[in-house]
N, CA, C and O atoms as a GROMACS GRO file, in nm:
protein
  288
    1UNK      N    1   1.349  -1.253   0.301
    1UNK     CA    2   1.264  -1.212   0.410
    1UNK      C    3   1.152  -1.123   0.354
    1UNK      O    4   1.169  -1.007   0.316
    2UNK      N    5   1.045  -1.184   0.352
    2UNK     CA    6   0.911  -1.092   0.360
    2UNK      C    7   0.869  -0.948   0.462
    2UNK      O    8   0.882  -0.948   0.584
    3UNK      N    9   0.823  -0.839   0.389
    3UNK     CA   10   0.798  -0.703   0.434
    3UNK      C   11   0.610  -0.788   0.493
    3UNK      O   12   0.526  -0.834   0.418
    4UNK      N   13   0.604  -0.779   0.647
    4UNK     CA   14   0.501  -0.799   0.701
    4UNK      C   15   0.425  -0.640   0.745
    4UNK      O   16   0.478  -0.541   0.793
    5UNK      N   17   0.290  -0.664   0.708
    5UNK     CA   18   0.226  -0.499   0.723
    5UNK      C   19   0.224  -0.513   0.918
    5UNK      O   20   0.231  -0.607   0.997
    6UNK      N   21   0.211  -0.363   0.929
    6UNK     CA   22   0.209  -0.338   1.031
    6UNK      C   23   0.054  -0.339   1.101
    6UNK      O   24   0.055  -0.350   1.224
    7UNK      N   25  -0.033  -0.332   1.057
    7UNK     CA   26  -0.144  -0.334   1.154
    7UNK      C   27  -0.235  -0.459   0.989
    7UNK      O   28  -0.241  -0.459   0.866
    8UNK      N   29  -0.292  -0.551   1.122
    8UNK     CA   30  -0.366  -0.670   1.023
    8UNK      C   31  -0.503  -0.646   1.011
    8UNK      O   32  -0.563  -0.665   1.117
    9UNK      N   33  -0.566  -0.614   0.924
    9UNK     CA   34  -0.667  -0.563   0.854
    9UNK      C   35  -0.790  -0.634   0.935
    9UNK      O   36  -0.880  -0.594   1.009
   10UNK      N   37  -0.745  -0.767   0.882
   10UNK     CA   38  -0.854  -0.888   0.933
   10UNK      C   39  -0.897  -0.927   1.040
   10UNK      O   40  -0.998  -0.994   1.063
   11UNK      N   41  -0.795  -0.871   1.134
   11UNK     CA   42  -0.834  -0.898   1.298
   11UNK      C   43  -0.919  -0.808   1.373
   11UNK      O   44  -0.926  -0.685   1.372
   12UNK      N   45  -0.991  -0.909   1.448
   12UNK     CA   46  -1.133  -0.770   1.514
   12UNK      C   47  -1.036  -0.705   1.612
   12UNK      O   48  -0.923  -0.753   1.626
   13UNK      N   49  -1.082  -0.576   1.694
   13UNK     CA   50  -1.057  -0.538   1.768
   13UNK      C   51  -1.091  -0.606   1.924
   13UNK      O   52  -1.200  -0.625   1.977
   14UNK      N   53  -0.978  -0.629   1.964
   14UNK     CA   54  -0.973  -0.742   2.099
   14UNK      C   55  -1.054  -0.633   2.256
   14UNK      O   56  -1.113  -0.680   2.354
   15UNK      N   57  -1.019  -0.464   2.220
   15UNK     CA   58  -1.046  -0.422   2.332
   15UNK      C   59  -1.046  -0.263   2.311
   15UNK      O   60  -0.954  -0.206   2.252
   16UNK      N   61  -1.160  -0.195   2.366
   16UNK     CA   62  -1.211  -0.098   2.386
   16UNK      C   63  -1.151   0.045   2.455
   16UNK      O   64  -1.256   0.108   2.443
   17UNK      N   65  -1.101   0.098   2.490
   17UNK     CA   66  -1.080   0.176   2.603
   17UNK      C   67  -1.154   0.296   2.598
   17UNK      O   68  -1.169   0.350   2.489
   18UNK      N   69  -1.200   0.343   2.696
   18UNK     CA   70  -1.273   0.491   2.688
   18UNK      C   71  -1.423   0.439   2.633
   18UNK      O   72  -1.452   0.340   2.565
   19UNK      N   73  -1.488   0.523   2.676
   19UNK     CA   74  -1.665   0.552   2.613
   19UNK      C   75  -1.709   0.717   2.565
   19UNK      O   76  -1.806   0.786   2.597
   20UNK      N   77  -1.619   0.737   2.497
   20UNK     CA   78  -1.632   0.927   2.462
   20UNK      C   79  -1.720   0.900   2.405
   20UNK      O   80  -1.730   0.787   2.356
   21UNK      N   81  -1.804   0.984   2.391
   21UNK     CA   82  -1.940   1.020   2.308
   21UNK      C   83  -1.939   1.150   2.276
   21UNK      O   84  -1.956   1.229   2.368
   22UNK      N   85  -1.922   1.196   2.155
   22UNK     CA   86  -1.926   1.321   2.058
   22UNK      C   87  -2.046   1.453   2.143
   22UNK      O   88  -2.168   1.450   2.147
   23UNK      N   89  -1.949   1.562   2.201
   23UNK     CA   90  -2.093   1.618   2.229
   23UNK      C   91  -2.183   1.759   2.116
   23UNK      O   92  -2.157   1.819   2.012
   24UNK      N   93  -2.254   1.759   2.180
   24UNK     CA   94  -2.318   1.876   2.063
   24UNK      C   95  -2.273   2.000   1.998
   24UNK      O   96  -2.273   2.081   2.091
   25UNK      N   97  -2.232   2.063   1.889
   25UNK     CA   98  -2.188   2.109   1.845
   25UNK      C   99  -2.232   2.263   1.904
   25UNK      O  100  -2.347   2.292   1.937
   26UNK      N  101  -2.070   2.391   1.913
   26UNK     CA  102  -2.142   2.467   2.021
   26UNK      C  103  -2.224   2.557   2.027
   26UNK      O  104  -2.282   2.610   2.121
   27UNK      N  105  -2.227   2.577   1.873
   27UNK     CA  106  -2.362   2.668   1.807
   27UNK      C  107  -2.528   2.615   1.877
   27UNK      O  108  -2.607   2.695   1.927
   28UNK      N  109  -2.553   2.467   1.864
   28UNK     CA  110  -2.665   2.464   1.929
   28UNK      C  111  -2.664   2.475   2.066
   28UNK      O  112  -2.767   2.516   2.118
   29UNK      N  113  -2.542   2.439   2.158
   29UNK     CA  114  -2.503   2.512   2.324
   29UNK      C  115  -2.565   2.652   2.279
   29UNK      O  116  -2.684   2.675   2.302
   30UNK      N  117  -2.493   2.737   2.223
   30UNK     CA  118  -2.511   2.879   2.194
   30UNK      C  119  -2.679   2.912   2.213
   30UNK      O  120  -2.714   2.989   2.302
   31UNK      N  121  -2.771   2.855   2.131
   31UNK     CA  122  -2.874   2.875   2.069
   31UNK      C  123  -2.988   2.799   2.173
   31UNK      O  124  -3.104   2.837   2.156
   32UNK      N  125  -2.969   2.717   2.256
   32UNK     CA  126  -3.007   2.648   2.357
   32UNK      C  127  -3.029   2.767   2.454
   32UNK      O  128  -3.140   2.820   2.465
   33UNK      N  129  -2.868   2.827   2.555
   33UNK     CA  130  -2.852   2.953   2.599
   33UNK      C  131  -2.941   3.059   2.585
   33UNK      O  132  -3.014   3.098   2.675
   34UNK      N  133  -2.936   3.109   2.471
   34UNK     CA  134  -2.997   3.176   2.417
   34UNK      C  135  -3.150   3.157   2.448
   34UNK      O  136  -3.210   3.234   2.523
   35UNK      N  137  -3.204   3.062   2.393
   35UNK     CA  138  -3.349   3.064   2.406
   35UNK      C  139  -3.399   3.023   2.563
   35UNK      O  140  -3.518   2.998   2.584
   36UNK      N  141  -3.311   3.019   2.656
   36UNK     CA  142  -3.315   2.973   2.824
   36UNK      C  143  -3.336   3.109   2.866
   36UNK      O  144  -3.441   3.129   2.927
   37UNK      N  145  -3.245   3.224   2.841
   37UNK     CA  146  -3.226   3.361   2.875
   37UNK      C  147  -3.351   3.422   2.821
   37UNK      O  148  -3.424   3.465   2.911
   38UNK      N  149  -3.391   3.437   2.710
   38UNK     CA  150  -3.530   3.499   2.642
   38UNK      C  151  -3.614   3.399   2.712
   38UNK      O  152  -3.724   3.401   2.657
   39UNK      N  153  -3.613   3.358   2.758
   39UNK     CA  154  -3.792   3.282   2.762
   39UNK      C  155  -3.810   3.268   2.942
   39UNK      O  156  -3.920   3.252   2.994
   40UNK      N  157  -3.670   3.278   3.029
   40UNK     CA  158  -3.634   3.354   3.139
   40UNK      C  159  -3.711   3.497   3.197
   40UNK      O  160  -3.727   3.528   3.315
   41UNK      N  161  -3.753   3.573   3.077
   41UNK     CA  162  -3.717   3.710   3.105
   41UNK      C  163  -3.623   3.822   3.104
   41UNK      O  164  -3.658   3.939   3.098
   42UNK      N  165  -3.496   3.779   3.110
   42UNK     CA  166  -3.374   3.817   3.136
   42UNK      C  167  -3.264   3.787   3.024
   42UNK      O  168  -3.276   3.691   2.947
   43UNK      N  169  -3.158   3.875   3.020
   43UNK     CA  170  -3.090   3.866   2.944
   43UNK      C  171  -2.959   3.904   2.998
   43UNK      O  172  -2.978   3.941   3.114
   44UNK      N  173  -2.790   3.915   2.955
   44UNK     CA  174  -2.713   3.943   3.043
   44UNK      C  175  -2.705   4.100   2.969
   44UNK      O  176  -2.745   4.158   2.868
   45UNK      N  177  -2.642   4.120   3.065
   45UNK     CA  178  -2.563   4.282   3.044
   45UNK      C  179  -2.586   4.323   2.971
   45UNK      O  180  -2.663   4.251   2.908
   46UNK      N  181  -2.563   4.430   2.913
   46UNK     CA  182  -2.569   4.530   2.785
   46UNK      C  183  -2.423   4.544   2.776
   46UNK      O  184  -2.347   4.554   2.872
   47UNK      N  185  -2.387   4.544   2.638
   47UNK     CA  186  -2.285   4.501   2.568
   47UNK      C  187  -2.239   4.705   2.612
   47UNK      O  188  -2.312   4.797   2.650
   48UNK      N  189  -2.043   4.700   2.572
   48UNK     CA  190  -2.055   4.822   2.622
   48UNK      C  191  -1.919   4.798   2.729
   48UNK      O  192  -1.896   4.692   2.788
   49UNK      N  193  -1.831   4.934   2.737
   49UNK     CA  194  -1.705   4.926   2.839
   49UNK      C  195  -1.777   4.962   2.931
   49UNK      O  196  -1.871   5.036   2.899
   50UNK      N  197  -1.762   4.926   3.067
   50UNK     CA  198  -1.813   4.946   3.191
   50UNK      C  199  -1.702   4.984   3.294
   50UNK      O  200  -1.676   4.871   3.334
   51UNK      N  201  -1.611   5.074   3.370
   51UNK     CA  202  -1.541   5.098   3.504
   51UNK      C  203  -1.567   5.120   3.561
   51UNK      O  204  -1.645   5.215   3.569
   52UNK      N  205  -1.524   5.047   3.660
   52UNK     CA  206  -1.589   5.062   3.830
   52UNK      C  207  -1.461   5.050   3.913
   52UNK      O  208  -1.363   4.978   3.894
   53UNK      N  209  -1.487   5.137   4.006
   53UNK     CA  210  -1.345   5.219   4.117
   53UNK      C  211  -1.311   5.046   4.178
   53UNK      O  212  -1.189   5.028   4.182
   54UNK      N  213  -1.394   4.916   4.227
   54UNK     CA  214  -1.344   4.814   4.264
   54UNK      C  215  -1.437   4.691   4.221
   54UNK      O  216  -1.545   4.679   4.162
   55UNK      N  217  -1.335   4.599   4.282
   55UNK     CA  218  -1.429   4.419   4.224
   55UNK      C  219  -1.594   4.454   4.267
   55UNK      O  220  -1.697   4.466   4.200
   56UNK      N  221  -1.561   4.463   4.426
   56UNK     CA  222  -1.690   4.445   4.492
   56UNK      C  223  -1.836   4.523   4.409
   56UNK      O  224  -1.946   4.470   4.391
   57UNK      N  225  -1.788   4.678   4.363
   57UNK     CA  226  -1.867   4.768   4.258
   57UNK      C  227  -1.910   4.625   4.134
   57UNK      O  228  -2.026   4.599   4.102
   58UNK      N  229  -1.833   4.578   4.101
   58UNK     CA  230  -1.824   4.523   3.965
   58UNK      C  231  -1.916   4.450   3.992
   58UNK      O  232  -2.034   4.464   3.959
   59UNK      N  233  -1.861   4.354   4.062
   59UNK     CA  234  -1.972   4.204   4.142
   59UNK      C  235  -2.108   4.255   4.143
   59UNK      O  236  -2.202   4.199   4.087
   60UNK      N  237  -2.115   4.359   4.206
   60UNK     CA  238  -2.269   4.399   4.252
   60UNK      C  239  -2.340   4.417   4.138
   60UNK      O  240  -2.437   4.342   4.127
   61UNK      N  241  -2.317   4.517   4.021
   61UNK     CA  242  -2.346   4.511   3.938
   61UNK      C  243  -2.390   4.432   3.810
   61UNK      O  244  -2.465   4.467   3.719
   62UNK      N  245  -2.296   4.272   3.838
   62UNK     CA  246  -2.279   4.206   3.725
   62UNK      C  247  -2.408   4.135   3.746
   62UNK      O  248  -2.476   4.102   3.649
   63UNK      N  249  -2.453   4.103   3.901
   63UNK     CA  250  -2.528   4.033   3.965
   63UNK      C  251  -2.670   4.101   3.936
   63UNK      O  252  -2.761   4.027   3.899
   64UNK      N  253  -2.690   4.227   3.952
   64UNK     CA  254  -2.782   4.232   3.945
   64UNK      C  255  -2.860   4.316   3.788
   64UNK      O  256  -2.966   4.378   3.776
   65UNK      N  257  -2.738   4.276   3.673
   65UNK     CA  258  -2.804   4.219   3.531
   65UNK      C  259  -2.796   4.101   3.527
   65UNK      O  260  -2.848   4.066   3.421
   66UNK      N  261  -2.750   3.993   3.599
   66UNK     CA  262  -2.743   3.874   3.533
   66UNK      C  263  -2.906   3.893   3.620
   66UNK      O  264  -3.000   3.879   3.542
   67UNK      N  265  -2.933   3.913   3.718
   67UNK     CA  266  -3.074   3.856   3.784
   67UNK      C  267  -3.203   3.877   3.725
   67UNK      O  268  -3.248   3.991   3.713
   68UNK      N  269  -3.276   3.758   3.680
   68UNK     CA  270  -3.444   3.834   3.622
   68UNK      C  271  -3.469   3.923   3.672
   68UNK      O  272  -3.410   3.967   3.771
   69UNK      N  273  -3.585   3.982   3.603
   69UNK     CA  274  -3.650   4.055   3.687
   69UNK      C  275  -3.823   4.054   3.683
   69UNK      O  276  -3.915   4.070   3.602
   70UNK      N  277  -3.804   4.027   3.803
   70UNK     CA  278  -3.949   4.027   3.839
   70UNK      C  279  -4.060   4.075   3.784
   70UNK      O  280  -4.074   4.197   3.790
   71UNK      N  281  -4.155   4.002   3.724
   71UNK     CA  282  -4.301   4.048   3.673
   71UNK      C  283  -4.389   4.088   3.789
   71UNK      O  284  -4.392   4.035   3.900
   72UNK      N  285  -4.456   4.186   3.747
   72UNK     CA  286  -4.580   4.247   3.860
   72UNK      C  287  -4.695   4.145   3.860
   72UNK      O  288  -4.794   4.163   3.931
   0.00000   0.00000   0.00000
């Protein structure tokens, strides 16, 4: 009895599944970000421990560094 290989070299592939497409590596995400925020106006937060007595304090705050700010 002959040792038969397990997968046959020579045969095409009969069928496909999935269409993944590789996405961009996340340094240029990063650097994309980045140049959206500078050219925005705006930038987030200032780096730094921040406490606040509740969420709602927090929220308000987070909101209004994430928000541009307005040119005259």
């Amino acid at each position: 009895m002959e040792a038969r290989p397990v997968i046959n070299l020579q045969e095409t592939i009969g069928k496909v599944v999935g269409r993944r497409v590789p996405g961009k590596p996340s340094a240029d995400i990063q650097k994309t970000l980045n140049e959206v925020f500078t050219s925005q106006g705006h930038k987030l937060w200032p780096r730094g421990i921040y406490r606040f007595k509740t969420h709602e304090e927090a929220d308000a705050w987070k909101w209004k560094m994430i928000r541009p700010k307005k040119v005259s």
